[in-house]
C-alpha positions as CSV (number, residue, x, y, z in Angstrom):
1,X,-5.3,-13.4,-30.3
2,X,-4.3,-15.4,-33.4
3,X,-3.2,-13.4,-36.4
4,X,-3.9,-16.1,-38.8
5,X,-7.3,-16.5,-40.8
6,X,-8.7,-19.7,-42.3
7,X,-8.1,-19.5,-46.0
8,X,-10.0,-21.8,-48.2
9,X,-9.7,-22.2,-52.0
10,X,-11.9,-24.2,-53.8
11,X,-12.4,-25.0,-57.5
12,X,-15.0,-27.2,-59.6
13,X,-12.4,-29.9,-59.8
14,X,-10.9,-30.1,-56.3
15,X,-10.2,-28.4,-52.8
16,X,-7.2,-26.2,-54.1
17,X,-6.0,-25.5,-50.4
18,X,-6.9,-25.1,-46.9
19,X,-5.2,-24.2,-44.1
20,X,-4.1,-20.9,-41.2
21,X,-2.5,-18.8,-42.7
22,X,-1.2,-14.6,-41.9
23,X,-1.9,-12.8,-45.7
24,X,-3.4,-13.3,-49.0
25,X,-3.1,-11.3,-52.1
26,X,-5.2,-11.5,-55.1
27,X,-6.2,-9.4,-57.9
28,X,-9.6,-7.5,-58.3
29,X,-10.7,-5.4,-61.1
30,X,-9.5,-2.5,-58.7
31,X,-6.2,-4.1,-58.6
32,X,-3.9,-6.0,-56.3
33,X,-5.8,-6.5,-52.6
34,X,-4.2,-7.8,-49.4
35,X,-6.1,-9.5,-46.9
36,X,-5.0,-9.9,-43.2
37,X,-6.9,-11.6,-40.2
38,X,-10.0,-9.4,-38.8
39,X,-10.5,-7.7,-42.4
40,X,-13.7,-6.0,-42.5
41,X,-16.0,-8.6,-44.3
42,X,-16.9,-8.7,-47.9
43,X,-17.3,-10.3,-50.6
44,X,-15.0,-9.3,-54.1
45,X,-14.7,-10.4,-57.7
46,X,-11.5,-12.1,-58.3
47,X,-9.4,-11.6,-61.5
48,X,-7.4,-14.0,-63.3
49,X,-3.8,-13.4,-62.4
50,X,-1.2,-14.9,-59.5
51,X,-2.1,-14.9,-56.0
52,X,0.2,-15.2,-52.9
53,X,-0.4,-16.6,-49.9
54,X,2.2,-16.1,-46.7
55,X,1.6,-19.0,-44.2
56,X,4.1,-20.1,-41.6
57,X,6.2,-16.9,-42.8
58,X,6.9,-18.1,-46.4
59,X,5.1,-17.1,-49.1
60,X,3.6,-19.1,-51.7
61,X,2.1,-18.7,-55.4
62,X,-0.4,-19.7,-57.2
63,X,-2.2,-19.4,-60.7
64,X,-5.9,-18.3,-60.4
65,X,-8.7,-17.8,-62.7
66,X,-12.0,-15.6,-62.5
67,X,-13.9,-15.9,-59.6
68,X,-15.6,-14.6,-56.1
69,X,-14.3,-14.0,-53.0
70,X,-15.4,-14.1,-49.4
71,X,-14.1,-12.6,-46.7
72,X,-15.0,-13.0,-43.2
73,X,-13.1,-11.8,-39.7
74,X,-11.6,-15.5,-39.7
75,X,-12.1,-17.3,-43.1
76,X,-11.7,-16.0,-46.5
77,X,-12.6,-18.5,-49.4
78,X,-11.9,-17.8,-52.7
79,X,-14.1,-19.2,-55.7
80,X,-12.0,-20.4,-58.6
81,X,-12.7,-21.6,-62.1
82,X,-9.1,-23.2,-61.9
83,X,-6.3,-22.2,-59.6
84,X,-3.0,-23.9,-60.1
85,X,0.2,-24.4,-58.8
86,X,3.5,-23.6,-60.4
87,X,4.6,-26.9,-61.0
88,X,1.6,-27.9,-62.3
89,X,1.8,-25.9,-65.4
90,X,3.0,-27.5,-68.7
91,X,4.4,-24.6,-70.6
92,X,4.2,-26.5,-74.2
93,X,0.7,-26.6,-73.1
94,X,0.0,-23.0,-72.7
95,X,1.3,-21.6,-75.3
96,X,-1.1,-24.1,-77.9
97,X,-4.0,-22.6,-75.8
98,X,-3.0,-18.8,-76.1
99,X,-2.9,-19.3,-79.9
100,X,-6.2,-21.1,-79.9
101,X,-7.7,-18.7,-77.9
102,X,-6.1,-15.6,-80.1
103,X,-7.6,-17.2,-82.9
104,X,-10.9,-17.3,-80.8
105,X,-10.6,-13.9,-79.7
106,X,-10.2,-12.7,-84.2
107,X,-13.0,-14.8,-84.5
108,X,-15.9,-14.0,-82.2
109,X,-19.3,-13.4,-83.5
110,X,-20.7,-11.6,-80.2
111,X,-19.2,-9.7,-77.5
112,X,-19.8,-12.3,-75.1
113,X,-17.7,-14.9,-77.3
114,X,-14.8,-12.0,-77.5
115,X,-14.9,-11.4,-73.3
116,X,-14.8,-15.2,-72.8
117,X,-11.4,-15.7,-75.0
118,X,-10.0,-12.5,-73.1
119,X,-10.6,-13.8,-69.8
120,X,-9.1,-17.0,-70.5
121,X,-6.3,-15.6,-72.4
122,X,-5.5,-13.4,-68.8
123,X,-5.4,-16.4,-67.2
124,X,-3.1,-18.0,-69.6
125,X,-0.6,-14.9,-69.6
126,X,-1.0,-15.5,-65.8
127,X,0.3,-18.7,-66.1
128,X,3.2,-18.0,-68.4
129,X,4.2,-15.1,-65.4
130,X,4.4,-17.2,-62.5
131,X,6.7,-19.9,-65.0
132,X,8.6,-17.2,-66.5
133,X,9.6,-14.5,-63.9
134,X,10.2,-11.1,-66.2
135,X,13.5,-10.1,-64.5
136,X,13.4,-6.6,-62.9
């Protein structure tokens, strides 16, 4: 019996990755979740934040947004508005779009509007994590 799972991560833009691997973790609004092969099936929302995924015995991370998702015995795909890796991130880049979006966030006219420019400030923050480890 194989203890990898099919893991699948797809966004509007592109097929982030596919492939075996042994573990993912994401983030859920209950917090960090690990998923191994023959996990009970489900389906979960997914938080912006970093994920990790362990294939081959070396782990790898990415940047994800909000999203879904679905977990089977063998295949687990995760729904993404963006997922990225870390070399993909242009720093110079973030940081304009936190302050745009802080200034979105001061003015919103309706909750929605303010939720919208929190969730993509997470995902943001996210990004600025994974490019600039806080040292423990």
């Amino acid at each position: 019996m194989s203890n990898t799972f099919q893991l699948n991560i797809v966004t509007p833009d592109r097929a982030f990755f596919s492939g075996a691997v042994e573990s993912l973790v994401i983030n859920t609004p209950d917090g960090e979740m690990g998923i191994l092969c023959h996990a009970l099936p489900m389906v979960t929302v997914l938080k912006s934040g970093i994920l990790r995924i362990c294939q081959d015995g070396r782990w790898m991370e990415a940047v994800n947004s909000d999203g879904f998702v679905s977990i089977m015995r063998d295949k687990v795909t995760v729904l993404s508005q963006s997922c990225e890796w870390p070399y993909e991130i242009d720093i110079q880049r973030v940081d304009q779009e936190i302050t745009v979006l802080h200034d979105k966030e001061k003015k919103a006219k309706s909750v929605y509007e303010y939720k919208m420019a929190k969730a993509q400030l997470a995902a943001q923050f996210a990004k600025l994590r994974i490019k600039r480890p806080i040292d423990d």
